[in-house]
LOKOL-644185 format. One record per atom (N, C-alpha, C, O, CB): x, y, z. Coordinates in steps of 0.05 Angstrom, whole numbers, plus 5000, padded with zeros to 4 digits. Glycine has a CB too. Layout:
// residues N
XYZ
...
//
This chain:
// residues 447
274935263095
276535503099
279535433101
280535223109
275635653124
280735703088
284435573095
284035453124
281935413135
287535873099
287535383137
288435263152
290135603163
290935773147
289934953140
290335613195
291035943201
293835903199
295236083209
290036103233
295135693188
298635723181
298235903161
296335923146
300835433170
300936083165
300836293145
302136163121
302335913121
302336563155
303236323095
304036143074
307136183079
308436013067
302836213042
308436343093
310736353105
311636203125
314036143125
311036533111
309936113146
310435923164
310335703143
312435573139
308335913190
308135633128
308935373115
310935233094
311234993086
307335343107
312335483087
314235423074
316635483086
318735483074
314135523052
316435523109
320235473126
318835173133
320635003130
321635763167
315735043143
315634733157
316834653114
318434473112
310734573177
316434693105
316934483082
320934503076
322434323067
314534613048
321534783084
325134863074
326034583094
327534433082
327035313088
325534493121
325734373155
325134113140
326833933143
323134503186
322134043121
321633833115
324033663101
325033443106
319433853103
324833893077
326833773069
329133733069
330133533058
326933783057
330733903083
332933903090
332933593119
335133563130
333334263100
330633393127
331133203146
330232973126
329932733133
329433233175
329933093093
329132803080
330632873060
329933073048
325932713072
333532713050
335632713031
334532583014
333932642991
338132623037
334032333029
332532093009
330132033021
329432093044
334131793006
328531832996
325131753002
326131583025
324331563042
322931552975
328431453032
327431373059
327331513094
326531443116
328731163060
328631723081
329231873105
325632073107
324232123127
332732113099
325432133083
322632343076
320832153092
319732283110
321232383036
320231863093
317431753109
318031763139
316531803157
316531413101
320631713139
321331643172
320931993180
319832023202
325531463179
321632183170
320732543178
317932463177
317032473200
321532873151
316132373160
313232433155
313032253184
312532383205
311532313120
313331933186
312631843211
313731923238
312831843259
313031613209
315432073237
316232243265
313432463264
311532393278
320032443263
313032713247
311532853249
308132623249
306332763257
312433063226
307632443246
305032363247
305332223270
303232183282
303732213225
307332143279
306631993312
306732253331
306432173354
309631733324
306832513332
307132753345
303832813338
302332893356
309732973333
303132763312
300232853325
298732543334
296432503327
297933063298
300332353348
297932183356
297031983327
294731893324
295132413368
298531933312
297631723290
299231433299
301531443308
298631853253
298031233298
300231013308
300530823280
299030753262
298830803339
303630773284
304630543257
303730413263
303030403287
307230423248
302830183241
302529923240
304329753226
305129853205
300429883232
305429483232
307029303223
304929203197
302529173203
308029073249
305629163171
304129003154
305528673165
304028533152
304729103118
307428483181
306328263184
305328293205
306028093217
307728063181
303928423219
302928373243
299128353232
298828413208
304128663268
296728273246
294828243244
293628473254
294328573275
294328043250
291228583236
290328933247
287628893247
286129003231
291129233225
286628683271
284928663279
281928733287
279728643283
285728643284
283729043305
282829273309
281829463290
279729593295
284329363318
283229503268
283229763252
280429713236
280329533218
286229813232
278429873242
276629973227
274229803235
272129803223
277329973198
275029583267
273029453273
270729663276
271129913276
273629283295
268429563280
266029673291
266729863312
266130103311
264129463301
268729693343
267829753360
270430063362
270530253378
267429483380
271929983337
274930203348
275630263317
277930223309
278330013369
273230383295
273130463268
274130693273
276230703259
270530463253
273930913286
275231143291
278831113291
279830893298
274031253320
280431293283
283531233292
284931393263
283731513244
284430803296
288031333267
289031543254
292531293250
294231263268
288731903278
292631223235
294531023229
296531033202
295731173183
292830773226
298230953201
299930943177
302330683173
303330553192
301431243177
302830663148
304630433143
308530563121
308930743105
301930173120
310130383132
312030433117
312930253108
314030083120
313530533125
312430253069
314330063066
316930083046
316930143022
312729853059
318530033060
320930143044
320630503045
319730613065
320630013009
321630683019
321130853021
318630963014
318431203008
322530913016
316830803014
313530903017
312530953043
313330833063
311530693006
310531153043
308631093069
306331203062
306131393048
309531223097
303931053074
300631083068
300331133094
301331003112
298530813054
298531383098
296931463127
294331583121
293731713101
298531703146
293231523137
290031453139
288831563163
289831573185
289331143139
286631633157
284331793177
282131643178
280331773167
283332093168
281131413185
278331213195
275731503212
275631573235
280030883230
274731553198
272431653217
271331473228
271231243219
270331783207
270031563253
268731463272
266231363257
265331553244
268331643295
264531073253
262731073231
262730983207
260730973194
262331243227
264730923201
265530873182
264730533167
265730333179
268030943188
263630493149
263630263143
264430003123
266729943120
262330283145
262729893112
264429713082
264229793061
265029653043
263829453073
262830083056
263030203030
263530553031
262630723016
260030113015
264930593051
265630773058
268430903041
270530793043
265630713084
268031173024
269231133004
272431253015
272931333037
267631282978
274531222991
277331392996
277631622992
276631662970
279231332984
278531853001
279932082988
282232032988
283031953009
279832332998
284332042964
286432012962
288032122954
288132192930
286631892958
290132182975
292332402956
294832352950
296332322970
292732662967
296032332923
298332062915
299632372915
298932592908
298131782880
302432232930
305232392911
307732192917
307331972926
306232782924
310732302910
312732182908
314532192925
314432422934
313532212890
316932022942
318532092951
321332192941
322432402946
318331952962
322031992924
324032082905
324132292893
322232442892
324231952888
326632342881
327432642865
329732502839
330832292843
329432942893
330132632820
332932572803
335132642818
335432862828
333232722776
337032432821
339232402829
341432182821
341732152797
338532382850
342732052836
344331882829
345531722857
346431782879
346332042811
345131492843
345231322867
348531142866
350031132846
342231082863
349131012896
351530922892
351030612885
349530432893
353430992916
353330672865
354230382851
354930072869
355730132891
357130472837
355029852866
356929662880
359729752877
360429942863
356829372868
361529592892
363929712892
364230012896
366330052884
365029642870
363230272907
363130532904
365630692902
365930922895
361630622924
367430532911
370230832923
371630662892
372030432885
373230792973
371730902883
374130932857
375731152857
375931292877
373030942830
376831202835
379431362833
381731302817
382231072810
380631382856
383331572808
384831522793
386631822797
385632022807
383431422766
388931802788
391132042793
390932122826
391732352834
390232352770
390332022836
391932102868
388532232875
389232422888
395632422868
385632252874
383432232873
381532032880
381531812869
383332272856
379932092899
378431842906
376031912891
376732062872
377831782938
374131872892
371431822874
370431632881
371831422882
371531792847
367631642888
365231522884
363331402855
362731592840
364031692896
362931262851
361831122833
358331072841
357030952859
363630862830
357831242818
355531192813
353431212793
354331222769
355131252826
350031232796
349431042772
346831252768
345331252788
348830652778
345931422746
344131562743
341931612754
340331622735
343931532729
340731652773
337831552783
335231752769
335031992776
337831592821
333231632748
331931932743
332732032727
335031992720
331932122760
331732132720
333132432696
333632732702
332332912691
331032502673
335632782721
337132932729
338433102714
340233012700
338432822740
337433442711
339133642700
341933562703
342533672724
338733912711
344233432695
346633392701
347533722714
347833822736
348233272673
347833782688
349034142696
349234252724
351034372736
346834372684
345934152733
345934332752
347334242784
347734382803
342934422753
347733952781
348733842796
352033942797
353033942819
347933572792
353234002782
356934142784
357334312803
355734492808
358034342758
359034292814
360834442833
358534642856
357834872860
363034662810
358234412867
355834362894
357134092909
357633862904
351834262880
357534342941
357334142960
354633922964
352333972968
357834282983
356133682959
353633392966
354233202985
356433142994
353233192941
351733092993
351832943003
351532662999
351432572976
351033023013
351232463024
349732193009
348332083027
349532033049
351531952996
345632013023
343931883041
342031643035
341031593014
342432073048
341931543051
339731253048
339331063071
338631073095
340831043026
339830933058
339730583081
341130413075
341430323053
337230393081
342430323103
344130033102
342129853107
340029903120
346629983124
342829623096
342129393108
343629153122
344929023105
341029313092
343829063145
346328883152
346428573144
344528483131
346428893183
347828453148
347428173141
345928073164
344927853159
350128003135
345528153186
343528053211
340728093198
338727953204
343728253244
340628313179
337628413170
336628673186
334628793178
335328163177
337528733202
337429003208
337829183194
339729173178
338629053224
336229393195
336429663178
337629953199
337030043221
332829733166
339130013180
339430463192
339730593164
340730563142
343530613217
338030783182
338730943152
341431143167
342131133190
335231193137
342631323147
345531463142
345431623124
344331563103
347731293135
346431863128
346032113123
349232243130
349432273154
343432223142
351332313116
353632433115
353332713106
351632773089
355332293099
354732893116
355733133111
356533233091
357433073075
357133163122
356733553081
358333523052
360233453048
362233583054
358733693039
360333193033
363233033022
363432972996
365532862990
363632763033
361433032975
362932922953
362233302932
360833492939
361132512939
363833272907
362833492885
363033422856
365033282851
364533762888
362233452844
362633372803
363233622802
361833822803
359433262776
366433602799
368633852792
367833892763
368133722745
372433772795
366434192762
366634222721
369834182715
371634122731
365534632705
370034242686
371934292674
372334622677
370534802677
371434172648
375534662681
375434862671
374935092648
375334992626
376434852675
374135372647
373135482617
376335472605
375835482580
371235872618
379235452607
380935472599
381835212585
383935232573
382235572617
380334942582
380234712575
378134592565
377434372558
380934612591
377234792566
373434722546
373634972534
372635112551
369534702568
374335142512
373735432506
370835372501
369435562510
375435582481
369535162488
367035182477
365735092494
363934972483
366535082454
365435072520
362735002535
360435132542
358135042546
363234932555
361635452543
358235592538
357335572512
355135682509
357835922544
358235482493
356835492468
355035162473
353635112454
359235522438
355135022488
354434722493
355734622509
358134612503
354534562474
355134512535
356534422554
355634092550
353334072558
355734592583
356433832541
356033582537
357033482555
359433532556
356733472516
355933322578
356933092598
355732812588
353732722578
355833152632
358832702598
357732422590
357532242624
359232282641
360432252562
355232072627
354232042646
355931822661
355931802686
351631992641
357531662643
360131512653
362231612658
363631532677
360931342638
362731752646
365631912646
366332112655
368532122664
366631962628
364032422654
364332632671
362232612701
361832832713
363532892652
361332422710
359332422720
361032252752
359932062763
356832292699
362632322758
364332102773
365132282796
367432352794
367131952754
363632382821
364432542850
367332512860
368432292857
362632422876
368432682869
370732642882
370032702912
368732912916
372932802869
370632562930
370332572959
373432572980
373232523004
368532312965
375432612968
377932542973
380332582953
380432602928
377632312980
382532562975
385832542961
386432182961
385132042977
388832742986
387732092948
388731802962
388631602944
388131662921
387031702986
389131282951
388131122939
385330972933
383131032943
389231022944
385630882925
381330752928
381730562948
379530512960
379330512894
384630402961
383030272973
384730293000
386130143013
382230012960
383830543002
383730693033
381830703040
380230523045
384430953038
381730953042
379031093047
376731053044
376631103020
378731243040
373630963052
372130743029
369530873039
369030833063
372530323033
367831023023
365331063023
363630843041
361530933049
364731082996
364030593048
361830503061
363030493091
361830403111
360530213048
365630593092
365930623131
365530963129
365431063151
370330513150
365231123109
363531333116
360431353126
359031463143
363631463097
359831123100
356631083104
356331023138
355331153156
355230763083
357530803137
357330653174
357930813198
357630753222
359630393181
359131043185
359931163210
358431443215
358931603234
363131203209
356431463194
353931713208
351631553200
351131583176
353732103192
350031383211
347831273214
346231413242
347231483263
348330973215
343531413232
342031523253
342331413286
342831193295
339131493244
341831603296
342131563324
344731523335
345031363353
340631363332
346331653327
349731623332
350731393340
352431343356
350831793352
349031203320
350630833325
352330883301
351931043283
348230453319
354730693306
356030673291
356730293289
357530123305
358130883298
355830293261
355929983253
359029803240
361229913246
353529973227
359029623228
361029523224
360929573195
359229453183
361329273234
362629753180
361529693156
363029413135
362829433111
361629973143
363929253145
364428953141
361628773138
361228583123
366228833166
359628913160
357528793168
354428883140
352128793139
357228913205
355329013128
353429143114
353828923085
355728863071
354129503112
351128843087
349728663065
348828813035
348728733012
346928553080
348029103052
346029153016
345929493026
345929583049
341228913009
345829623002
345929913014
344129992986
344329882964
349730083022
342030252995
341230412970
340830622980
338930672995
339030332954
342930792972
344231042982
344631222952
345531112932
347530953000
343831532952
343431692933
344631942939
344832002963
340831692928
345532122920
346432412931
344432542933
342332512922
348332572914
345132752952
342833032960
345533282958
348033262958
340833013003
343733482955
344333802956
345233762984
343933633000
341734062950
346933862988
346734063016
346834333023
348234403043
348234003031
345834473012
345034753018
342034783021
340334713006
346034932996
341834893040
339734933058
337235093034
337835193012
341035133088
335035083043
332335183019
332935503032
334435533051
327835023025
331335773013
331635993012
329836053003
328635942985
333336073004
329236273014
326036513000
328036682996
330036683011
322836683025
327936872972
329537112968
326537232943
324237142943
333737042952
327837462924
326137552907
325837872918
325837952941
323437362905
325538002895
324238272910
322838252929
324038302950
322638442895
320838182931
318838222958
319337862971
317237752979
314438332945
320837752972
321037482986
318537252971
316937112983
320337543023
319037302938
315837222924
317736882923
316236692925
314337442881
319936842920
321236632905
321436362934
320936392958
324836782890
322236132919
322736042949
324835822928
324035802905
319435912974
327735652937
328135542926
329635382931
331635492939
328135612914
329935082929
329734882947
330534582929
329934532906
326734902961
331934422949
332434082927
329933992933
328734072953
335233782939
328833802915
327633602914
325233652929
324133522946
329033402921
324633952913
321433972909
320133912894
317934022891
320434142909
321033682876
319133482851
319533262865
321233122854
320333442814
318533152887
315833172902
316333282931
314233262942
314432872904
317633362942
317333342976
314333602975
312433582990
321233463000
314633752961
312933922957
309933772963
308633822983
313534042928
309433652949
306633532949
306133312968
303733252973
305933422925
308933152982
308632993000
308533173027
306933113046
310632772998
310133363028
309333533060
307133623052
305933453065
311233803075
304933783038
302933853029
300733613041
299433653061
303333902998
300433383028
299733223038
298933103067
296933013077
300833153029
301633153075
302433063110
301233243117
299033183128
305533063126
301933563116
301333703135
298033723130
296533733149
303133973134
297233733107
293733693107
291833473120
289433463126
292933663080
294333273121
292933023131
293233063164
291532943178
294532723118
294933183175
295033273208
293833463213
293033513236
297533353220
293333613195
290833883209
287533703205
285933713223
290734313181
287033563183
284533433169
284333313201
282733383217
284833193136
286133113205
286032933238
284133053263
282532933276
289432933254
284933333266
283533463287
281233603291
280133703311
284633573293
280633573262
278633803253
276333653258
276633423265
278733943220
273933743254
270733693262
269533483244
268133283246
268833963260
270833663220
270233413202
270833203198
269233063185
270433413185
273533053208
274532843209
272932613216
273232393206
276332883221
270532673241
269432513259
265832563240
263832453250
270032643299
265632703217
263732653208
261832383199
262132233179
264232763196
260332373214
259132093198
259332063170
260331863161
256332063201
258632243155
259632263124
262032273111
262032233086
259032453116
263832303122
267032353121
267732173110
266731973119
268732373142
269232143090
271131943077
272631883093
272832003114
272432003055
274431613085
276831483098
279331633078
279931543056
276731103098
280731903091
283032093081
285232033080
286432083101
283332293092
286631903059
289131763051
291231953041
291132093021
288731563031
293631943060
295832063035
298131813024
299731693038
298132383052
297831773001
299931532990
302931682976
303131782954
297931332959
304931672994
306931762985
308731482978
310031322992
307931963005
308231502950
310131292939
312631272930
313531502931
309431222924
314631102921
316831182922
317031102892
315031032880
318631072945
319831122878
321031012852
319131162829
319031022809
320830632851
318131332828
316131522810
317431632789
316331692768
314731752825
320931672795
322731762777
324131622755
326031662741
324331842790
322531472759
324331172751
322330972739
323130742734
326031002780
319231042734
318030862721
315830772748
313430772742
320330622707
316630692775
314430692789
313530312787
311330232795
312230942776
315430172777
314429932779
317129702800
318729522794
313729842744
316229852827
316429682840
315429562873
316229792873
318229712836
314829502888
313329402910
312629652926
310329652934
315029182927
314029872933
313530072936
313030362918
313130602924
314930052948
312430222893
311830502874
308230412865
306930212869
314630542838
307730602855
305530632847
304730412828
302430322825
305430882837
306530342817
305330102796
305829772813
305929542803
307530102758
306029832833
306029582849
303629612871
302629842874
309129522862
302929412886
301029362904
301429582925
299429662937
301129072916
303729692932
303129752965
299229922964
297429822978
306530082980
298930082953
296130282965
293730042965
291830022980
294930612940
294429902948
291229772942
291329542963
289129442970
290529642905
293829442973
294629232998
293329343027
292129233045
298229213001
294429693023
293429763053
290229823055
289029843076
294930023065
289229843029
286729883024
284329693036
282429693051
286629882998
285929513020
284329273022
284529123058
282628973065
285829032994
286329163073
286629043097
284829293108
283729253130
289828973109
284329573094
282529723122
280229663115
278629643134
282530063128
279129603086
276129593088
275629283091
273329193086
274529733061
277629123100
277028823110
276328933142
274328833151
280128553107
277529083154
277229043183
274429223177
272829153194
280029163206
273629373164
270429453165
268929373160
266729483159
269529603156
269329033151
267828853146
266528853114
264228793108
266028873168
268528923099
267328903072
267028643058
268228443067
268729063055
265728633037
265228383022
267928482998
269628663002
261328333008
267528292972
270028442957
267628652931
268428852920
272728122936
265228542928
262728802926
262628992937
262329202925
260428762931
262928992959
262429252972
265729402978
266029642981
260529183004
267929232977
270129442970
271229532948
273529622945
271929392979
268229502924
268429502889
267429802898
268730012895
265929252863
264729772910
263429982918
264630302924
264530522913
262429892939
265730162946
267330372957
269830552935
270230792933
268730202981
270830352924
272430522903
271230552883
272930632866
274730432894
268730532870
267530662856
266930982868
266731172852
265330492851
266731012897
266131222909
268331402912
268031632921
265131172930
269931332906
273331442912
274131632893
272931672872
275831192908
276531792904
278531992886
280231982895
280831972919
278232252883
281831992874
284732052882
286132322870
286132322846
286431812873
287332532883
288432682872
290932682875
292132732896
287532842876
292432602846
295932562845
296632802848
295332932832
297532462817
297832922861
298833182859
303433112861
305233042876
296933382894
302833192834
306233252823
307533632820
306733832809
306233102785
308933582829
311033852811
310033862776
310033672760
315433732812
309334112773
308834172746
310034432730
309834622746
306134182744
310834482714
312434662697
309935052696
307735082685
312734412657
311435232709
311335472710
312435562677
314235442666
313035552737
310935822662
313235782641
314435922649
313836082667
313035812614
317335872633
319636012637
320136292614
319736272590
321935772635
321036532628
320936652620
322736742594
321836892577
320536732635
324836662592
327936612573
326636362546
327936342525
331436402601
324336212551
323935942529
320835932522
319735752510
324935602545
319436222534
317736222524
315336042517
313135962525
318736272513
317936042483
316335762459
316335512461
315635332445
317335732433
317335502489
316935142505
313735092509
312934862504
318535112545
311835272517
310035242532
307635272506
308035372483
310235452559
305135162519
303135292500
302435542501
302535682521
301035192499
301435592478
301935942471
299636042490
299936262500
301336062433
297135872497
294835952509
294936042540
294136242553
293135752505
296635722545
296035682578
299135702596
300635512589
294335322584
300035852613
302536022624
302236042639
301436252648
303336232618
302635762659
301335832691
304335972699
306635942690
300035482715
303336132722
306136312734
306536232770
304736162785
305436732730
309436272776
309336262800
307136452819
306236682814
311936302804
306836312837
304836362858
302636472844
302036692853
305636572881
301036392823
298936372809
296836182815
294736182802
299636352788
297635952839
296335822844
297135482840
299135472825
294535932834
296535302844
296935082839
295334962812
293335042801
296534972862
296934772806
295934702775
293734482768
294034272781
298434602760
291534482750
291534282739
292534142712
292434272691
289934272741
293333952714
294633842691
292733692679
291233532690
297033692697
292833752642
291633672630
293333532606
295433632599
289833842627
292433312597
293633202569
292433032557
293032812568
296033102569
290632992537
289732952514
290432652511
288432532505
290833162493
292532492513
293232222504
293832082537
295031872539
296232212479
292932232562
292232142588
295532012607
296131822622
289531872580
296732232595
299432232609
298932362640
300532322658
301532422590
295532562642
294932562666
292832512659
291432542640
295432742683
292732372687
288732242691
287332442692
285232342702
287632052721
286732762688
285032952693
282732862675
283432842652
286233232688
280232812680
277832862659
276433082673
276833232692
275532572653
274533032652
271733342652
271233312681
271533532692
267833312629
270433072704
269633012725
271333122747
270733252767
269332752725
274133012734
276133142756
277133452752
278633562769
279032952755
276233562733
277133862735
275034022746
275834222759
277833982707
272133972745
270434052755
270734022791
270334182809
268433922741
271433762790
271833752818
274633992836
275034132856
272633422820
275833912811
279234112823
278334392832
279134522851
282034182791
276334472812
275334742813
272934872840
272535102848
274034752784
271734622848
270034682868
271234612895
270234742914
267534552863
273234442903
275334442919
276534692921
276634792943
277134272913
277634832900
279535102903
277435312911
278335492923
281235212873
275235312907
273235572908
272535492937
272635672954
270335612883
271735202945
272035232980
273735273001
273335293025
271335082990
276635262983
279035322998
280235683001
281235813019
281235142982
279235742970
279736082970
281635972962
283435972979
279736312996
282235872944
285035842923
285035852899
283335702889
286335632923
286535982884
286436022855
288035782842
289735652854
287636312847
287135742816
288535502809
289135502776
287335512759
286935252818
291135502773
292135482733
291735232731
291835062748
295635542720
291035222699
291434992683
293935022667
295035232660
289134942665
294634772663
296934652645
297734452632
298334242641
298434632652
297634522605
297934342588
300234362571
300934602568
295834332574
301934182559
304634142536
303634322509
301534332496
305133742525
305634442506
306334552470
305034302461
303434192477
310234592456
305434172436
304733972419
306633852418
306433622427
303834022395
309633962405
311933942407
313533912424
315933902421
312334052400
311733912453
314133862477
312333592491
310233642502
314834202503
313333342490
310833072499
311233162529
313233302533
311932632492
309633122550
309433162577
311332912590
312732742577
306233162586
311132932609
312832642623
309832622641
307932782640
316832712648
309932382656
306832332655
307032302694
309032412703
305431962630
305032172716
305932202738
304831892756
304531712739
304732492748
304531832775
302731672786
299731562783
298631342785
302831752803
298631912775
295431872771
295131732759
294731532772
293632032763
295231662724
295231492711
294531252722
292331152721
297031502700
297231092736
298230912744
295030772767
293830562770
301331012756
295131022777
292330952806
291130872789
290630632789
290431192826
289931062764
287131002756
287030782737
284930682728
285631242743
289130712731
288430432717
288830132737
287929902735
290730402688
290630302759
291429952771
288729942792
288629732803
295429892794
286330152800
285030092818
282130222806
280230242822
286330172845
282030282790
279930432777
278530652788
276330732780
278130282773
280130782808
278831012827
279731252802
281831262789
280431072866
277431422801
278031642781
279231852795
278531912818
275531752766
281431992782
283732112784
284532432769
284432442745
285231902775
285332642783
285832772771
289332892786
290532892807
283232912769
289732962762
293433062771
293033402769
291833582756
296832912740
295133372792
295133722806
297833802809
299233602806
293833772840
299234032813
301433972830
302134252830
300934432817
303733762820
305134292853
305934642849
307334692820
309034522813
308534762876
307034852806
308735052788
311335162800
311835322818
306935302781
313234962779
316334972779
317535162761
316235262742
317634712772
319835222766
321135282748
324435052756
324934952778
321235632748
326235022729
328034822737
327234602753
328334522774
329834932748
324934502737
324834212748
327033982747
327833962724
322734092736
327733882758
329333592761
331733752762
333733612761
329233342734
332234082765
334234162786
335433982808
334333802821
333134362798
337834072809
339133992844
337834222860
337734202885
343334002850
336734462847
335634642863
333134762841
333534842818
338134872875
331434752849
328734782832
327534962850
328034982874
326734512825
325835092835
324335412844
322335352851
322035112846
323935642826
319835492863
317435512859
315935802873
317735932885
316435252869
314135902874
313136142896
312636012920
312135782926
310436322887
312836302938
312536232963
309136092969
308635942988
313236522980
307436172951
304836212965
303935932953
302235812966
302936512956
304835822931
303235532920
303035412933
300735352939
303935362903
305935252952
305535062967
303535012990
302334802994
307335042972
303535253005
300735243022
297235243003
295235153014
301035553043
297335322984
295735292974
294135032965
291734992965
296435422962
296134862958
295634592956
295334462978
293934262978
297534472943
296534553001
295834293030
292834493032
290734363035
298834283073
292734793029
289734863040
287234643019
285334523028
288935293035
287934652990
285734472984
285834162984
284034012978
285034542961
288434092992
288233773001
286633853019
284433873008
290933583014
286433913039
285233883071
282033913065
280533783080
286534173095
280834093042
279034153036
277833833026
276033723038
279534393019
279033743005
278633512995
278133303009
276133153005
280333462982
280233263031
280933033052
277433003075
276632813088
284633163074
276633223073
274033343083
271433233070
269733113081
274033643081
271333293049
269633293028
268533043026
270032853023
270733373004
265533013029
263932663029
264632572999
266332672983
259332653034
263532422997
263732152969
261232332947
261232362923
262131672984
259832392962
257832342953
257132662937
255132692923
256032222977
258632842942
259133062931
261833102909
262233312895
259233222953
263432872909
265532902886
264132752853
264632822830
268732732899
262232502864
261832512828
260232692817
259932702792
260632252815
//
């Protein structure tokens, strides 16, 4: 059955989610504030996890951060060495643009920031918007903060009196028009990294002399909004993914308390929010690198598995990627296939594609479909024109680097890879109601 949050309460917790996650590293440290509030405890990966999933203390509720990833997990009580996964992958990242070495530039009496594409970012929509910049320092001691500034920087369009032709085609070039101004002055005044140093969390203020390594990105700063005739619209930064990672979280904190959690039959309920997904996904914290199958493998060691029986176990497994997916648009029509037109608040999607840009097969749509009918959720399919190739997501990536079979889901966008991207009010709860459904669901009823 749903979860009794309404779909309005859940989408002001997701407008709150995002507006405290600029960047994927700020998004895990929100997800691990909200999971240590319901009682989940971090674990250090160098520390030894002795405990976790022993016999005598298999019950528990744990999670890991690495970098801007984080994996959290639900151990039923019972649980053993072939005890399978539910898994639910999404992303932290969004398209943006990250700062350069050297960052503070300028020229004609103008300061500017320098920086470096991140993703594939609507440029457009990023113009003449208060921004921000957020991430993480790192010090030369090796200490970390993350930092989060105010609106300070904007990509001034051109004027229409100096472009006559830009509504006929507006062309940015990504070196040259793509360059924030945050200031009057010289460059080497004023300097983006004693801004960075001087709003770091917890109102420390560091040396920024002392800062070794920084990966720091712009955010929107204007707050998310429901508007629409009847309040149907909701619309928000860097809901290609926070969308599916609070979806996730919040399914994985209600799944925690519920009856079923402590089922002897119960799967071990994973949400893998990975990071760098925008960008290809091949690195220590993205999907095409170890982190899920690392934390995997250390829980079904403490349940005492053989490396047979943790073959087993992910033979028993699912994973459902759930990404941001394309609503059609009503102005382009002839973008979409002529058949299939999933619409806002129509439900959440499955994604399908033919040359396995998503991992959906016959197994996993069947499954998608009997998840939604125990949740009371409706659900579109979606598939590419012929003529338009898909961009592809994580699932893939799971199901080949760990062989757990996979199907991709996600909310219906409109203006994806927006600085401000759309979706309906009602999808997003829709998707944490059938995560939670899923996160529930034995092994032994998904093949």
């Amino acid at each position: 059955m749903p979860s009794k949050t309404s779909a309005a309460e859940h989408i002001q917790d997701l407008a709150a989610y995002v507006m405290a996650s600029p960047s994927s590293f700020h998004a895990v440290h929100e997800a691990a504030r909200r999971l240590d509030e319901a009682g989940f405890t971090g674990l250090d990966e160098l520390a030894a996890w002795d405990a976790v999933g022993s016999e005598s203390n298999g019950a528990g509720k744990f999670y890991v951060i690495r970098d801007g990833a984080l994996i959290a997990w639900v151990t039923p009580a019972g649980s053993g060495p072939t005890t399978a996964f539910n898994i639910l992958g999404s992303h932290t990242d969004s398209p943006s643009f990250k700062l350069k070495p050297k960052p503070t530039t300028g020229r004609f009496g103008w300061l500017q920031a320098g920086v470096e594409v991140y993703g594939g970012p609507l440029l457009n929509s990023w113009l003449d918007r208060e921004l921000r910049l957020a991430g993480r320092l790192v010090m030369l001691d090796g200490t970390l903060h993350l930092t989060a500034t105010g609106p300070l920087l904007r990509f001034p369009q051109l004027a229409i009196h100096l472009d006559r032709s830009a509504n006929d085609g507006l062309t940015l070039d990504k070196q040259q028009h793509m360059n924030p101004v945050f200031g009057l002055g010289e460059p080497n005044g004023e300097d983006i990294l004693a801004l960075l140093a001087g709003n770091v969390a917890g109102n420390t203020t560091v040396d920024p002399g002392q800062i070794g390594g920084y990966d720091v990105v712009i955010a929107d700063t204007q707050e998310p909004a429901v508007f629409g005739a009847k309040g149907e619209f909701f619309a928000s930064g860097r809901l290609d993914n926070l969308s599916a990672t609070h979806a996730g979280l919040t399914a994985l904190i209600n799944h925690a308390v519920s009856p079923e959690s402590t089922n002897g039959q119960a799967p071990i309920a994973v949400l893998a929010a990975f990071d760098h997904e925008e960008i290809g996904s091949a690195s220590r914290s993205g999907a095409c690198g170890p982190v899920l199958e690392d934390i995997l493998v250390r829980i079904s060691d403490g349940l005492g598995a053989s490396v047979s029986q943790r073959r087993q176990a992910y033979a028993a497994s699912f994973c459902v990627s759930a990404d941001a997916g394309h609503a059609v648009h009503p102005n382009y029509s002839e973008r979409h296939d002529p058949a299939n037109k999933p619409v806002l608040n129509g439900g959440p999607l499955l994604k399908i594609n033919a040359n396995q840009r998503y991992a959906t097969d016959a197994a996993g749509a069947a499954l998608w479909a009997r998840l939604c009918a125990e949740a009371e959720v409706p659900y579109q399919e979606f598939v590419s024109n012929n003529v338009m190739p898909c961009g592809s997501t994580i699932g893939p990536l799971t199901a080949t680097r760990l062989g757990i079979r996979t199907v991709d889901v996600g909310v219906p966008l409109l203006s994806m890879h927006s600085a401000r991207e759309l979706c309906g009010v009602e999808d997003p709860k829709r998707l944490a109601d059938v995560t939670e459904a899923f996160f529930r669901t034995p092994a032994t009823t998904l093949q």
